[in-house]
N, C-alpha and C positions, 0 to 999 in steps of 0.2 A: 684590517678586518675588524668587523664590529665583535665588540666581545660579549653580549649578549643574545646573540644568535649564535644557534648549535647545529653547525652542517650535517651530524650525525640521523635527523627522520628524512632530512630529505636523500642521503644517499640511501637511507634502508628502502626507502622510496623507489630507488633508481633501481636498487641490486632487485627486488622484487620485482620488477615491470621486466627488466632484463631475463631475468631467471625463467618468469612466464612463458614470456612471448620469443624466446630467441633460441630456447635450450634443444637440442639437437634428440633428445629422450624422448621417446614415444611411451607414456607411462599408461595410457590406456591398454584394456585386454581385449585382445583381436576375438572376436567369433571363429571356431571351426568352423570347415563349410558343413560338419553333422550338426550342428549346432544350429548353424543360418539357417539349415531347411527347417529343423525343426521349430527354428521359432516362425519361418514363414508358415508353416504346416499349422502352429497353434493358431497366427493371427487369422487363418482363414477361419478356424474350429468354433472363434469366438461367435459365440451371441451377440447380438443387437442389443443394448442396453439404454432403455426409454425411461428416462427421468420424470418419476412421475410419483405421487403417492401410493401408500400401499393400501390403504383403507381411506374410509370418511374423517377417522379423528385427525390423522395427519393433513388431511384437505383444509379440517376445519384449524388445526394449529398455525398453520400456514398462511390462512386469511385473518384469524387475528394478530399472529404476529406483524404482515404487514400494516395492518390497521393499527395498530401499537407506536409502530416506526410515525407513520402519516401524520400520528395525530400527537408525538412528542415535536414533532418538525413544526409542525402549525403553531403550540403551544412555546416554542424558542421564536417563531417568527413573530407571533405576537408583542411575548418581551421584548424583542430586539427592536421592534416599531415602538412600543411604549418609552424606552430606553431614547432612542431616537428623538423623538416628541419632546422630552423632558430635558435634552441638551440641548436643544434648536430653540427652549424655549427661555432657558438660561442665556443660551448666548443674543438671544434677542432684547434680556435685560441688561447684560453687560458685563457679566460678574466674570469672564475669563477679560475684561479690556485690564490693560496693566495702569492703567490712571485710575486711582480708587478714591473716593470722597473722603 
């Protein structure tokens, strides 16, 4: 046996997957059936809930926030093309070849 590996993460590894998935304990808590009706009874009760803004200024937060996102995206793609440019154009002189003058 190699004496620099430690069997001890992989068996806590094993006990835990074991323990999971094999344990005979139902630790969940069952619904009464007064219970199950009433939560079927609430879920009918619910409202319709439409995601949507409440007024104008959230409308309007919302369209500059995306336009924020859009326009920091554009502003890294740029860099990333300049970036680009300026390594394609080094390696076109040479300077990463390993034969140096």
């Amino acid at each position: 046996m190699i004496r620099g590996k430690k069997p001890a993460p992989a068996f806590l590894l094993l006990l835990v997957f074991f323990l999971a998935f094999f344990s005979g304990y139902d630790l969940a808590q069952q619904d009464t059936p007064e219970e199950q009706s009433q939560t079927a009874q609430a879920e009918k009760e619910k409202e319709k809930i439409v995601p949507s803004p409440k007024n104008i200024k959230e409308s309007t937060d919302i369209y500059v926030f995306v336009g924020w996102i859009w326009l920091a995206v554009c502003v890294l793609v740029f860099f990333l093309r300049l970036k680009i440019k300026e390594v394609d154009r080094l390696y076109r002189l040479g300077y990463f070849s390993q034969k140096k003058k």
